[in-house]
C-alpha positions as CSV (number, residue, x, y, z in Angstrom):
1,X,28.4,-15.2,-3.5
2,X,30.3,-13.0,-6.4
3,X,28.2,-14.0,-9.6
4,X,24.8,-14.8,-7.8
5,X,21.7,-12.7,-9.2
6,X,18.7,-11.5,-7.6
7,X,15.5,-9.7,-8.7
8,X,15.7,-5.5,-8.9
9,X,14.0,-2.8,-10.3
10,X,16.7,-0.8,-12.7
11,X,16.7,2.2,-14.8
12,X,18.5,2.2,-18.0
13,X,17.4,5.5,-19.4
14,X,15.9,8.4,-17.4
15,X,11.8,9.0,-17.7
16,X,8.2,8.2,-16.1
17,X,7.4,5.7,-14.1
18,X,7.4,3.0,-17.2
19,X,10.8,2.9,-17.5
20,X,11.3,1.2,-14.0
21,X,12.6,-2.2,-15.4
22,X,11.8,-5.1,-13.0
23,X,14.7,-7.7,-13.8
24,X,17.8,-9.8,-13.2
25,X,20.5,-8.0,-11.5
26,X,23.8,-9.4,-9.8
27,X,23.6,-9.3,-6.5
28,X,26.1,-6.9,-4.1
29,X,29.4,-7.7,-3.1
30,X,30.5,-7.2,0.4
31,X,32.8,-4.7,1.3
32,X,34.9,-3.7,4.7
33,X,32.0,-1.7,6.6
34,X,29.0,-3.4,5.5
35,X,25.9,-5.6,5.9
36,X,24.6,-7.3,3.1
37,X,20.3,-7.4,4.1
38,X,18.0,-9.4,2.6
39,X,15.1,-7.0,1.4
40,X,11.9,-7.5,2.7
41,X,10.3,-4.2,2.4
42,X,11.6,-0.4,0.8
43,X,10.1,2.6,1.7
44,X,9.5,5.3,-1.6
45,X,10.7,8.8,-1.4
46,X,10.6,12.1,-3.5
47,X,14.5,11.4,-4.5
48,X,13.1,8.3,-6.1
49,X,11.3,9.9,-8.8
50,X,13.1,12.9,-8.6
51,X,16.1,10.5,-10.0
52,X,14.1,8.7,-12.0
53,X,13.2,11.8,-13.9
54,X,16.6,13.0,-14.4
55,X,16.5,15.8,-11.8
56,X,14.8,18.2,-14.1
57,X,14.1,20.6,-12.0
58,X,17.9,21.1,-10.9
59,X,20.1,23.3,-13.4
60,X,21.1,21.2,-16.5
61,X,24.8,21.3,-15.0
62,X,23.4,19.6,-11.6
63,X,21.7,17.1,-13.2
64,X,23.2,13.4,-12.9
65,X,25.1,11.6,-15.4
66,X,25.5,8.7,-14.1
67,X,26.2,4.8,-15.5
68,X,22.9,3.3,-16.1
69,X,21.8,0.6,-15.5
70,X,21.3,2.1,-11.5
71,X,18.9,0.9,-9.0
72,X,16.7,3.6,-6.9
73,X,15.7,3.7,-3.0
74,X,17.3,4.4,-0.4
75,X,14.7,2.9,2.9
76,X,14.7,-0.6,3.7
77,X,13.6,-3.1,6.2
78,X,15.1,-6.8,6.0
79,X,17.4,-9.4,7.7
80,X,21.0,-9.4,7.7
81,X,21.9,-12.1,5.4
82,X,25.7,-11.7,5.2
83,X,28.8,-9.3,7.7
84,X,32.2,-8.1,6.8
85,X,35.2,-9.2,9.3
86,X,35.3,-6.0,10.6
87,X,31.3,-5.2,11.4
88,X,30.6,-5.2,15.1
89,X,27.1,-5.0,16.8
90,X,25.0,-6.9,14.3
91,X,24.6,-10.7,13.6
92,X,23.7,-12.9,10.7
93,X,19.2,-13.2,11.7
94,X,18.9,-9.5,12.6
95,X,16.1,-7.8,11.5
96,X,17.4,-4.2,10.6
97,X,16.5,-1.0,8.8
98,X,18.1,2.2,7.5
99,X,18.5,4.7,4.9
100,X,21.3,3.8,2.5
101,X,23.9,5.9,1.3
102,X,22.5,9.6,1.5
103,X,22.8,12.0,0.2
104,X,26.1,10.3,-0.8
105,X,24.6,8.2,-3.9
106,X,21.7,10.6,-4.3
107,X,22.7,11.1,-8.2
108,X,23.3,7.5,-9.1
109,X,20.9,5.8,-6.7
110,X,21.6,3.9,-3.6
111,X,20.1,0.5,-4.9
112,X,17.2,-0.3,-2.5
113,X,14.3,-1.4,-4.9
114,X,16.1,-5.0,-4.5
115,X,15.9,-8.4,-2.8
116,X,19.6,-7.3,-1.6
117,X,20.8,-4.5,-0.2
118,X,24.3,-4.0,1.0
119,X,24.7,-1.3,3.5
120,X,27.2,0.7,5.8
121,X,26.9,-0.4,9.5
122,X,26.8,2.6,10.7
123,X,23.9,3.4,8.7
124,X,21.9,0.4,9.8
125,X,19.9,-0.1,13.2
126,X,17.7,-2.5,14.7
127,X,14.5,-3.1,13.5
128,X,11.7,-1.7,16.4
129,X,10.0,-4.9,17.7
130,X,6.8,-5.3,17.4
131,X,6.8,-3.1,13.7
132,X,6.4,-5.1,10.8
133,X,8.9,-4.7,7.9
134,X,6.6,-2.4,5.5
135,X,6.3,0.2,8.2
136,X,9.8,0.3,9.5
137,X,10.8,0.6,5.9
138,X,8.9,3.5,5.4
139,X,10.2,5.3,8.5
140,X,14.0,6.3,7.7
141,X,14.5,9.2,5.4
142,X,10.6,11.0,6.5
143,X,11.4,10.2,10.1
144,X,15.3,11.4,10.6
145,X,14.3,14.0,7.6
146,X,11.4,15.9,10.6
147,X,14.1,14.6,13.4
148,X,17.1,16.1,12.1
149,X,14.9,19.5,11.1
150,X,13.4,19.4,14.5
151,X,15.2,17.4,17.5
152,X,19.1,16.7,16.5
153,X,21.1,17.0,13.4
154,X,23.7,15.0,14.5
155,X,26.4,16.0,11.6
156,X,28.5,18.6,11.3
157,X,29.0,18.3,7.5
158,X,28.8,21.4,5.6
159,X,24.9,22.5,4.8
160,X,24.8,22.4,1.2
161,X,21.8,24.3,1.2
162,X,22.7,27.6,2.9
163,X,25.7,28.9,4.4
164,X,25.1,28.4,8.0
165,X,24.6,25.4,10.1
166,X,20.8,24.3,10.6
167,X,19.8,24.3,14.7
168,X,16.5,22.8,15.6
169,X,14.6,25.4,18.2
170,X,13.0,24.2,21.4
171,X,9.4,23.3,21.0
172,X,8.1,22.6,24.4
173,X,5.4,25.0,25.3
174,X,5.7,26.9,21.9
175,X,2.9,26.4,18.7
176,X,4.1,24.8,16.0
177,X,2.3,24.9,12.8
178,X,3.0,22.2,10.1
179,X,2.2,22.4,6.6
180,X,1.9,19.5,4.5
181,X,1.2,17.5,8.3
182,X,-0.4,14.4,6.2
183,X,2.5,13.2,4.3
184,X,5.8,11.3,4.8
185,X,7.3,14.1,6.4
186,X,4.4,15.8,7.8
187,X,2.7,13.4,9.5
188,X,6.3,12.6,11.6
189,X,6.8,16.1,12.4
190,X,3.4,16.4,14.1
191,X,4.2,13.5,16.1
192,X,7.5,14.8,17.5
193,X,5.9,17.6,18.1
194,X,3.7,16.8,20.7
195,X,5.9,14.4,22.0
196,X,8.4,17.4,22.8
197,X,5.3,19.6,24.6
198,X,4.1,21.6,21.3
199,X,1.0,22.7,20.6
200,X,0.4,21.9,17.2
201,X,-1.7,23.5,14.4
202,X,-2.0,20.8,11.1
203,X,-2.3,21.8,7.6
204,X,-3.3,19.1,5.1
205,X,-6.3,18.4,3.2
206,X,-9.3,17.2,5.0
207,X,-9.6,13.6,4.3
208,X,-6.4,13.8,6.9
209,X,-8.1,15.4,9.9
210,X,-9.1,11.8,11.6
211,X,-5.4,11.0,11.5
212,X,-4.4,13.9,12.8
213,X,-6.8,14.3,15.2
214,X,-5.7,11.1,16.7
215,X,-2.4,12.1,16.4
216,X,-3.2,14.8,18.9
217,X,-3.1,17.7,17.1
218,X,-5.0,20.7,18.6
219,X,-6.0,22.4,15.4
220,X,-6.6,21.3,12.3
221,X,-7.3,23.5,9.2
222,X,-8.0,22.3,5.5
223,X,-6.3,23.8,3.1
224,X,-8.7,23.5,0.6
225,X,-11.3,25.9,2.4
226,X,-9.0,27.9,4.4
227,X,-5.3,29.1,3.9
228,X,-3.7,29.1,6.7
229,X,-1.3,32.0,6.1
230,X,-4.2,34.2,6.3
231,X,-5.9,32.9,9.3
232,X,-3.2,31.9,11.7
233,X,-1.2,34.5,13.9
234,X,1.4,34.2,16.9
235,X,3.3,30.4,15.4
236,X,6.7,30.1,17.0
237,X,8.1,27.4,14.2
238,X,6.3,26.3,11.1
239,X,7.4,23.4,9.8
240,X,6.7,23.5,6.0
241,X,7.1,20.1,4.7
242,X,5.9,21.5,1.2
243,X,8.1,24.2,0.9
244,X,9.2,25.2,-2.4
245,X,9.4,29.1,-3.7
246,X,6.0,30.1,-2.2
247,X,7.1,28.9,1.2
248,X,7.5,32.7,3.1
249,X,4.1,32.7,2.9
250,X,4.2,31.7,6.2
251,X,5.8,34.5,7.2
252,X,2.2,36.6,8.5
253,X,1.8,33.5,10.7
254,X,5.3,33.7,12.7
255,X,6.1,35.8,15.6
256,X,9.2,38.0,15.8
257,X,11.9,35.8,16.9
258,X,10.2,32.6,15.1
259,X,11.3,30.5,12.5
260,X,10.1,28.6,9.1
261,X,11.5,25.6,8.1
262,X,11.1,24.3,4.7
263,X,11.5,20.7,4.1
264,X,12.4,21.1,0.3
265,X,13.9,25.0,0.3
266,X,14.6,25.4,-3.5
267,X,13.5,27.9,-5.4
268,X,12.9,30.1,-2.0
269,X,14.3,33.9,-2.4
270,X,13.0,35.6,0.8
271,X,16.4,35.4,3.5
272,X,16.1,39.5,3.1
273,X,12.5,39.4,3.6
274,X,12.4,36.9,6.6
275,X,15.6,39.3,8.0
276,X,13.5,42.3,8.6
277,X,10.9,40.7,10.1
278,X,12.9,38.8,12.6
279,X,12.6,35.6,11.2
280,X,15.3,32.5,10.7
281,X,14.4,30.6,7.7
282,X,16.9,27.4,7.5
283,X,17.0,24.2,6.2
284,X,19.2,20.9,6.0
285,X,20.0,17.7,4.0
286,X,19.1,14.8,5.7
287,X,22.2,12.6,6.2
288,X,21.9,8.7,6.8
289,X,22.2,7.9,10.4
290,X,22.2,4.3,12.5
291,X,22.2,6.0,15.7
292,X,19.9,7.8,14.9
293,X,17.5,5.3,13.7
294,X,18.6,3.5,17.0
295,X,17.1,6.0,19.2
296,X,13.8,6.7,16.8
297,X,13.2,3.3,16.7
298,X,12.6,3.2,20.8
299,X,9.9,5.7,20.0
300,X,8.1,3.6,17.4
301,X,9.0,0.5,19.6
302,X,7.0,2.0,22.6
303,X,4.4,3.8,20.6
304,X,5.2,7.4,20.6
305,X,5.5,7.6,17.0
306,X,3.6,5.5,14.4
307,X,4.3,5.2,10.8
308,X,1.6,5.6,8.6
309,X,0.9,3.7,5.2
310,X,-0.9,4.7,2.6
311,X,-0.6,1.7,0.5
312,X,2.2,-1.0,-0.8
313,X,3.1,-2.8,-4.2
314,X,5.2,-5.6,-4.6
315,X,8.8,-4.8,-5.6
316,X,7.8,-5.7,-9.0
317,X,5.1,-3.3,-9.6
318,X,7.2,-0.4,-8.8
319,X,5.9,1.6,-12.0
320,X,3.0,1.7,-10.5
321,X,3.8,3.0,-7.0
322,X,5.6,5.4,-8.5
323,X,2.4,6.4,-10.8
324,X,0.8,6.3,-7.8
325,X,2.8,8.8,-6.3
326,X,2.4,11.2,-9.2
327,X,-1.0,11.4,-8.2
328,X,0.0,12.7,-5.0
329,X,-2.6,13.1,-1.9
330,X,-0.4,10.9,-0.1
331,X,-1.3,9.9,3.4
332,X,1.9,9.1,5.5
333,X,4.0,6.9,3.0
334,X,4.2,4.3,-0.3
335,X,6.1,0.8,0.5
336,X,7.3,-1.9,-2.1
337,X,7.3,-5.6,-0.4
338,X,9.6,-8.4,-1.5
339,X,10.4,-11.7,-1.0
340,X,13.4,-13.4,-1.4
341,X,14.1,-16.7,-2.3
């Protein structure tokens, strides 16, 4: 195998979505630990274009510096092509998906916008039967992203984002209000949700209430007529998949004793704020997981969750997926397709 090539999408300089280069690459080697899969689909996430970009919003001495060319993506849906010696639990013919390498290679990219991947077994899982490959592949980092915020963590690496360890609340019988409920994240956290016994208030723009009224939501408010921060009273968790500095605007909406968890925390400054009131604001990084995705993937086998789609490219239009995504108004997630030879 050393030597063969394969098609990619590479950077080689940091920039829009027109500097996503669709071209030769050489395909991965396999190492001790891994499972070389055959790409059929790769789900997109914010890190994608956050990478692309340079990480500009991070501090200039946060920023990567990495060895271009790299290859972006993390999610992925294929068929193992290739096992090291030591890799137990998988076989050559196995459809599989998983997040790759994160947040280890979050600065230098962990090389799914490919027709290979090679990945950690322990970060790979069977592919849910009966899903096709675009919507397992844009289940990983959205779904263990609102799992790992709401149901398990399942690390105990250090949080990188506070100083305390993140611990998801119990959500039977209590109101959970999510914010941003029609997007990657969003639409996941809705679902779990309700399957744990919530009731559930969603926030999204109104084109989304069909979906989330099938998702079983028992209120739905439009954020472009109504803010919900000034309306809603008595939530137990809000689950703001937004975030951002403006996200303890939520606080009016929680109860004493209730908490706010923002998907994407930075920039937030209101720990003293949400103290006095009686509120726990926390967050976490979400961490690649196979067993996790093991034990999802029985829910999206059976039905409990569903992935939604917003639309797909092929691998070599990634440019414009990403452009796409710029546009934002993204309901449930974006998905390249390949086909290798």
């Amino acid at each position: 195998m050393p030597g063969e090539m394969m098609e990619a999408v590479r950077l080689h300089a940091f920039g829009g979505p027109d500097v996503l280069r669709y071209e030769n690459a050489p395909r991965p080697d396999l190492a001790s630990g891994e499972v070389l899969v055959r790409v059929h689909a790769i789900g997109l996430n914010p890190p994608d274009w956050y990478l692309r970009d340079g990480y500009k919003a991070l501090p200039p001495e946060w920023r990567p510096n990495p060895s271009f060319p790299i290859i972006l993506g993390t999610d992925v849906s294929g068929v193992v092509e290739a096992i090291a010696d030591d890799v137990e639990g998988f076989s050559v013919g196995n459809e599989v998906y998983s997040m790759v390498r994160f947040p280890e290679n979050v600065m230098q990219g962990s090389k799914a916008y490919a027709e290979y991947v090679s990945v950690p077994a322990s970060e790979l899982a069977l592919k849910p039967a009966g899903v096709d490959h675009v919507h397992a592949a844009a289940a990983p980092m959205s779904l263990l992203t609102a799992w790992q915020f709401m149901i398990a963590l399942g690390h105990d690496e250090p949080n990188p984002l506070q100083p305390y360890k993140h611990v998801p609340v119990p959500l039977e019988g209590k109101t959970v209000l999510v914010n941003g409920a029609g997007g990657g994240v969003g639409h996941f956290a809705v679902q779990l949700a309700k399957w744990k016994g919530a009731r559930v208030i969603a926030v999204a723009s109104g084109k989304n209430e069909p979906l989330m009224r099938a998702l079983g939501v028992d209120e739905f408010i439009d954020y472009t007529k109504t803010a919900a921060d000034e309306v809603v009273r008595g939530v137990d968790l809000v689950i703001d998949a937004v975030g951002g500095p403006d996200t303890g605007r939520f606080f009016p909406t929680l109860k004493r004793g209730g908490a706010l968890f923002p998907i994407f925390p930075l920039g937030f400054t209101g720990q003293e704020e949400a103290a006095k009131l009686g509120i726990t604001v926390s967050a976490t990084q979400v961490r690649s997981n196979g067993a996790q995705l093991a034990e999802v993937g029985r829910l999206l086998e059976n039905g409990t969750i569903r992935v939604v789609v917003d639309s797909t490219f092929p691998l070599a239009d990634a440019a414009r997926a990403h452009e796409r995504a710029a546009r934002g108004s993204i309901q449930g997630k974006l998905v390249l397709t390949a086909t290798p030879a």
